[in-house]
C-alpha positions as CSV (number, residue, x, y, z in Angstrom):
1,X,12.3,-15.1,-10.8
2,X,11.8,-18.0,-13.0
3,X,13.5,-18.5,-16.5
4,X,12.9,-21.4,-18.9
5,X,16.1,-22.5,-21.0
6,X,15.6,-25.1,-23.9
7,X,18.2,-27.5,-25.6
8,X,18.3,-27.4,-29.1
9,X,16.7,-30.6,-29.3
10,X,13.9,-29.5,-27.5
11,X,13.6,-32.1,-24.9
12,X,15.7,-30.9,-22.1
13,X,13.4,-28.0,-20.1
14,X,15.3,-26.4,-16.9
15,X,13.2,-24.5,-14.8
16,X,14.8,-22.0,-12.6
17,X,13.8,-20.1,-9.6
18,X,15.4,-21.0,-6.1
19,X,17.5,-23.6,-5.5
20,X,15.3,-25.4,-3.6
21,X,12.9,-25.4,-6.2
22,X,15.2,-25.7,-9.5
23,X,14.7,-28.6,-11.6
24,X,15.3,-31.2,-14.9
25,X,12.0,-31.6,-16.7
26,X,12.9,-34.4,-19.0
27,X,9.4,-34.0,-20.9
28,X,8.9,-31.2,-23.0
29,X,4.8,-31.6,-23.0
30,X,5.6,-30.3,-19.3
31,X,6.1,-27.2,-21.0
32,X,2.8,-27.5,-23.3
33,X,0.8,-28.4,-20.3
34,X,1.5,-24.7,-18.6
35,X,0.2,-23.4,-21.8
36,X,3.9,-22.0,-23.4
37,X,4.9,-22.8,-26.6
38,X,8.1,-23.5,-27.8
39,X,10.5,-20.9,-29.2
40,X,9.8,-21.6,-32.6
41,X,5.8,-21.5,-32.1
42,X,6.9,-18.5,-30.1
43,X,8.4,-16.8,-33.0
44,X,6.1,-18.3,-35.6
45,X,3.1,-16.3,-33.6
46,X,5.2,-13.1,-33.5
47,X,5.2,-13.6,-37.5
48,X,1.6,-14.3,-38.1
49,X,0.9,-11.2,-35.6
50,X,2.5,-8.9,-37.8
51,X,1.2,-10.5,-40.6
52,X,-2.4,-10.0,-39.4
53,X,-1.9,-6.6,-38.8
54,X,-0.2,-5.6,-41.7
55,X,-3.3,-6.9,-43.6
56,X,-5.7,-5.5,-41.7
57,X,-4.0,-2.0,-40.7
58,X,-2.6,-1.7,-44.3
59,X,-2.7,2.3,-44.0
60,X,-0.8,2.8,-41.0
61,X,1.7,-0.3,-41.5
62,X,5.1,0.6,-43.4
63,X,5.5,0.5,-47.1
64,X,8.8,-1.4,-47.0
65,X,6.8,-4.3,-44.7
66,X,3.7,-4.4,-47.3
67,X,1.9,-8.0,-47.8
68,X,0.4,-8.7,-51.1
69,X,-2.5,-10.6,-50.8
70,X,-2.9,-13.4,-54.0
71,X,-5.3,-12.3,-56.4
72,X,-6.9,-14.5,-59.5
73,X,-7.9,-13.8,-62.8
74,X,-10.8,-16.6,-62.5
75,X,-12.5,-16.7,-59.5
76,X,-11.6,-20.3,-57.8
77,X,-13.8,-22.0,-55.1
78,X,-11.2,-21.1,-52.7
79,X,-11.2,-17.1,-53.9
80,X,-12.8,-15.9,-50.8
81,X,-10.2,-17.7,-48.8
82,X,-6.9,-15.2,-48.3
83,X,-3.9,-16.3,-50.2
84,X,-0.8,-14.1,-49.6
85,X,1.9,-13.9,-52.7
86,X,5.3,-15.4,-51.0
87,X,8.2,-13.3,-52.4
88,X,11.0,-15.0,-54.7
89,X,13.4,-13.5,-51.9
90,X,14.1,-15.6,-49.2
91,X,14.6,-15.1,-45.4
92,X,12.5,-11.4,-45.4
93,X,9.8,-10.3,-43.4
94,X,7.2,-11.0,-46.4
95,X,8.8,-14.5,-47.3
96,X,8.5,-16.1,-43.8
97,X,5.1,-14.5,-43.0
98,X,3.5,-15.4,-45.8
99,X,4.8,-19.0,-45.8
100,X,3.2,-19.0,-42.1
101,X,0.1,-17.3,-43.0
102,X,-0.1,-19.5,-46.4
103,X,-0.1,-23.0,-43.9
104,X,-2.7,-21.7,-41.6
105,X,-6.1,-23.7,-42.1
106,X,-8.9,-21.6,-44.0
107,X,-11.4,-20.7,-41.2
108,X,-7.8,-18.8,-38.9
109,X,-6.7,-17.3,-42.4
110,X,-10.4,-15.6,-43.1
111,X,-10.9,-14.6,-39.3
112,X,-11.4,-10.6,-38.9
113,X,-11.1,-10.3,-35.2
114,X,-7.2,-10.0,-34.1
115,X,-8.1,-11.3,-30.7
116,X,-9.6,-14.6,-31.9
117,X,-7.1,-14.3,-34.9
118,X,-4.5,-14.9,-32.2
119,X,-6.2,-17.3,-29.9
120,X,-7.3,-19.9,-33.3
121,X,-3.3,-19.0,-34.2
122,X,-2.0,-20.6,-30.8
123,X,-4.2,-23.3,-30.6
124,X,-3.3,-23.9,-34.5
125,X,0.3,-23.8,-33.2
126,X,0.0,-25.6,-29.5
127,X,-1.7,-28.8,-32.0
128,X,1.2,-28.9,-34.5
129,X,3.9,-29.1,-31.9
130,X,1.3,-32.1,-30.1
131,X,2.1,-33.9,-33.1
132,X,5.3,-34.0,-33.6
């Protein structure tokens, strides 16, 4: 069974399965190339999950884990672009989320479909960590 460790500096990778077959991957776009992301992306996608479906599922998600979604007293050229209102508190469900949702380009924040939601969401994610 294989497990993938990381270093908190994200540049050490250890691969385990057999011992034969256990080794150092010294590159962390090893990694990227099998198609993971890192655990940050990892969690970061967990987030805008949730987020998505507590927009979109509104009647069947909790009322403590409610998103507010911005709204304007003018209508701005960006109005039919989702905003999401980032609570004062910090470190809650709503803060991060919406901080995450908030940094996602226009075209992945307007998107409907959960399933392409969450593929444009890990390619939006994949490309952030390429540049890095």
């Amino acid at each position: 069974e294989s497990t993938l460790a990381f270093s908190n500096d994200k540049t050490k990778v250890m691969i385990l399965s057999t011992p034969q077959m256990s080794r150092v991957h010294h590159n962390f776009r090893d990694v990227l190339k099998i198609g993971w992301l890192p655990i940050n992306e990892r969690r970061d996608l967990k987030l805008l999950k949730s987020c998505f479906k507590a927009l979109h599922n509104a009647e069947t998600w909790p009322g403590y884990l409610k998103i507010i979604k911005q709204e304007f007293p003018k209508e701005p050229r960006s109005s039919n672009s989702i905003r999401l209102v980032v609570p004062t508190e910090n470190g809650t469900f709503q803060d991060n989320s919406s901080k995450q949702f908030n940094n996602l380009p226009e075209t992945i924040r307007n998107c409907k479909d959960y399933k392409t939601f969450l593929r444009l969401s890990r390619i939006f994610l994949r490309s952030r960590v390429q540049s890095d």
